[in-house]
Every structure is written in structure tokens, then in C-alpha cells.
C-alpha positions in Angstrom: 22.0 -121.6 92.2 19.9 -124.3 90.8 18.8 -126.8 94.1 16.4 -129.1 92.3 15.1 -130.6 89.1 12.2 -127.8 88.6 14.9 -124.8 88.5 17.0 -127.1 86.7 14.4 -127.4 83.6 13.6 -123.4 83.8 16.9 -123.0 83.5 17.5 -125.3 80.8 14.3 -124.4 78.5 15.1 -120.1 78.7 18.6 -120.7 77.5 18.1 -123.9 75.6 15.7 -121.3 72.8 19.0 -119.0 72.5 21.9 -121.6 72.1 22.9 -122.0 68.9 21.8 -124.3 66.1 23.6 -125.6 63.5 24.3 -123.0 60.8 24.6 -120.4 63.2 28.1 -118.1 63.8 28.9 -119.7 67.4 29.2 -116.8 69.8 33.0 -115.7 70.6 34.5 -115.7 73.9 38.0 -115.9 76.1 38.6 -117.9 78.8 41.2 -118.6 81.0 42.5 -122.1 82.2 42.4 -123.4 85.6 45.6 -121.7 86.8 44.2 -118.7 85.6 47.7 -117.9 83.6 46.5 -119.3 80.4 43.4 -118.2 78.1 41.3 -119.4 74.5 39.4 -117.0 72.2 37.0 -119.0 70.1 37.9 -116.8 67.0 41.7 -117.2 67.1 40.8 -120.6 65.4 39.1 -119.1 62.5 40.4 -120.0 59.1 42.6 -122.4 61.1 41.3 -125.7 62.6 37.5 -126.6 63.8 37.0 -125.9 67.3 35.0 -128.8 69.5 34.0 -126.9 72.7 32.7 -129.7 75.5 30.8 -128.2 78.5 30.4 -129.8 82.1 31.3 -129.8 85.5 32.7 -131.8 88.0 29.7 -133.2 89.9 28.3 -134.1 86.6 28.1 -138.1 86.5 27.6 -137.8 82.0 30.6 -135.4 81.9 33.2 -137.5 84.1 32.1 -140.8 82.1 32.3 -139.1 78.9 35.7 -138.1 79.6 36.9 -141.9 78.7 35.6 -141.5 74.9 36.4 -137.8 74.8 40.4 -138.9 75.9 40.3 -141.3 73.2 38.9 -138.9 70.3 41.2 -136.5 71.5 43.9 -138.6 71.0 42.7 -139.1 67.4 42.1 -135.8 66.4 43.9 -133.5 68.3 46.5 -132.1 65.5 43.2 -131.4 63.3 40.9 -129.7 65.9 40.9 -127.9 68.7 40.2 -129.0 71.3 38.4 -126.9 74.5 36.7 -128.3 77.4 34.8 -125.8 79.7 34.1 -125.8 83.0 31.1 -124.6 83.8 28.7 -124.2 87.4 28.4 -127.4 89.0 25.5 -129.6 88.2 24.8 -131.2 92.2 27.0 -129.5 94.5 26.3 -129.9 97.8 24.8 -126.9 98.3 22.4 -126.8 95.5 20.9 -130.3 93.9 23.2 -132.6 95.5 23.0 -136.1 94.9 24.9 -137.5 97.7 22.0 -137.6 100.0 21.5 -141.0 100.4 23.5 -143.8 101.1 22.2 -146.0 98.0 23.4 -143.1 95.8 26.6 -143.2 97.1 26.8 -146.7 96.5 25.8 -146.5 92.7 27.9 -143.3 91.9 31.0 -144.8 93.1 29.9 -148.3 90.9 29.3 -146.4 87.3 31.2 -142.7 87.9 33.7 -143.5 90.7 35.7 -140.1 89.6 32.6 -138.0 90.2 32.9 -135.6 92.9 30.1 -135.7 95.5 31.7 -133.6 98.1 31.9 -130.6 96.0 30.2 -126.8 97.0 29.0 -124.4 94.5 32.0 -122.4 93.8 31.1 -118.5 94.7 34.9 -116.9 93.7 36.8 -117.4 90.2 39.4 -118.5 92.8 37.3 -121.5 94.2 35.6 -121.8 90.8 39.1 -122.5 89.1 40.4 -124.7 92.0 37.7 -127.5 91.8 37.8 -127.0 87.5 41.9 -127.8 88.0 40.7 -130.7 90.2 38.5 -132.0 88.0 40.8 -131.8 85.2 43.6 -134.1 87.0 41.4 -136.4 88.5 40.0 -137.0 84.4 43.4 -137.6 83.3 41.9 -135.9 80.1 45.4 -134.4 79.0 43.6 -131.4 77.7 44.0 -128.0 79.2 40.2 -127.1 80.8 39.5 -123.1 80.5 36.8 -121.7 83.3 34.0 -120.5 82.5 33.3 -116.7 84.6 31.2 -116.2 87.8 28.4 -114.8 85.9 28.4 -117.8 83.3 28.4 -115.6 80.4 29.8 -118.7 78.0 27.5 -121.4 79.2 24.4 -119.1 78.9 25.5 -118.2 75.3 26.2 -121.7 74.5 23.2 -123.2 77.1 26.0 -125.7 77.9 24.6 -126.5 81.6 24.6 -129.3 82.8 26.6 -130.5 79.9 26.1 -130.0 76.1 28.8 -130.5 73.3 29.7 -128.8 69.9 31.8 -128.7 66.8 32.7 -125.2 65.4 33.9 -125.1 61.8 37.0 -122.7 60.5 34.5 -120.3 59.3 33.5 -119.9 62.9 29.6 -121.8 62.3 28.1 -124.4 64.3 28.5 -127.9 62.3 27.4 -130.1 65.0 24.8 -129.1 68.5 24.0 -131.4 70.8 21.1 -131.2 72.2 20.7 -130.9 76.2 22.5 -133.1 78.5 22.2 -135.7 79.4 20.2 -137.1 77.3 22.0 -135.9 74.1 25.5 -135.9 75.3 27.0 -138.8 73.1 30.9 -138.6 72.6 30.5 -140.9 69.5 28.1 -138.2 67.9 30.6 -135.8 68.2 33.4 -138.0 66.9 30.9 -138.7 64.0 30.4 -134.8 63.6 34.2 -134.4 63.2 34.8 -137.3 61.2 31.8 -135.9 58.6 33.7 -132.6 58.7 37.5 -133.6 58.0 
């Protein structure tokens, strides 16, 4: 469990050396959805449509935010790519880094990310994990499916998607476009640039 900004920047510079680059084979992986009935493998889309994969979490103020731009490109490229947003371990649960500590906070989370959850624990089961990623997912109105990430967080370590990190898989199964670490590189309009270079 990551509880403040130190673990959070350990965390993100040993996994941030292994994520991959552009020009790399994206690692593979299956997921299932939220209800847990429904699962993604990465390479199922090869030699079919480019895969943009979109990491975050619900307590995640860039992710929920995003989620406005990310609708709209969706909605603009969905029959050409695929589309897979992953839920990964919370970014400021309340029992790890939690932001809602404060009452000034409060105040300026509910002004500029009013859908952000502050009330949210670290899930510690697939069951809870999958709960709060469904809740998430309807409270975005996204319209995309959301596949969950696994207790052990194999994908988000391959990927070093935490705290939220997006990419754009070609059909041969090779990173086009890596953003760099959230949140400072987590730009919807780069990505919609990335696929819009690629089509």
C-alpha cells in the first residue's frame, strides 16, 4: 500500500525503467470486467484494430477528469480501436494517501473533480476490488466496459500504469504512443493525436 508521496515516487521510478517505450511488443495480459463474467486479452486484437489501454483508479482526480475527453474520443474512434480502460490500485484511498483530510480539500475536489471518490478504502479482495472499479465506471458514464486489474497488480506493474498512464498499441502488438507518468503526462488530446497519426 502506497500511504504518501515518498512511496509513491519509489514506486513509480522501479517500475517507471521497465514499462514499455515506444517500439516495444506491449506485454500481453487478460482481464476480466467489473462483474467479473467478461474478460480482454491484449493479443486477441492483433492483426485486427489498435488497442488504446487507459490506466487509473477511482480516487484519482487526472483519471475522473480525463474521463470527459476520453468519452468524447471514444465516441470518435471506437469502431477503429479498441478501446480498454483498466482499473488499477487506488491512488488516495482512505487508507493509504488519502486526500480527504482536510476540509479545504474537500472543498476544491468537489469544485474541479466532483465525481472523484474520497471515501473509498484500498480494496484487499478481487471482490471489493471489482465492486468500487464497477462504481467507478457508472459514476464516469464512460460507456466503455472497465476490466480489473488482479490483486497482485501484475498489468499495472508491466505497464507502470499507477497512478494513471495511457497507451496506444498497434495491430502488430507494438507500443505507438507511451505516456509518460501521471499526472503530469496524462493528456487525453495526446492520445487522440497518437491515434489520429496512426489511422
Amino acid at each position: 500500500m502506497i500511504t504518501d508521496r515518498k512511496s509513491a515516487t519509489t514506486w513509480q521510478k522501479k517500475y517507471d525503467l521497465q514499462a514499455p517505450k515506444v517500439g516495444d511488443t506491449a506485454p500481453d495480459f487478460s482481464l476480466c470486467d467489473a462483474n467479473g463474467r467478461n474478460s480482454v486479452r491484449l493479443s486477441d486484437y492483433r492483426q485486427k484494430m489498435p488497442v488504446a489501454l487507459i490506466f487509473g483508479s477511482f480516487t484519482w482526480p487526472p483519471y475522473v477528469r480525463g474521463s470527459v475527453s476520453l468519452t468524447d474520443i471514444y465516441a470518435k474512434y471506437h469502431e477503429q480501436v479498441k478501446f480498454i480502460p483498466i482499473y488499477i490500485r487506488e491512488a488516495h484511498p482512505v487508507d493509504g494517501w488519502w486526500f480527504g483530510g482536510n476540509l479545504l480539500t474537500k472543498k476544491l475536489m468537489k469544485t474541479f473533480a466532483p465525481k472523484v471518490a474520497m471515501d473509498v478504502h484500498d480494496p484487499q479482495t478481487m471482490d471489493e476490488r471489482r465492486q468500487v472499479a464497477g462504481t467507478c465506471e457508472a459514476s464516469l458514464s464512460y460507456g466503455v466496459r472497465t476490466y480489473v486489474d488482479v490483486m497482485d497488480d501484475a498489468v499495472n506493474k508491466a505497464y507502470a500504469g499507477w497512478p494513471t498512464r495511457l497507451y496506444l498499441i498497434d495491430t502488430d502488438g507494438v507500443v505507438v504512443y507511451a505516456a509518460g507518468l501521471g499526472p503530469y503526462d496524462f493528456h487525453p488530446s495526446k492520445l487522440e493525436k497518437a491515434i489520429e497519426n496512426y489511422l
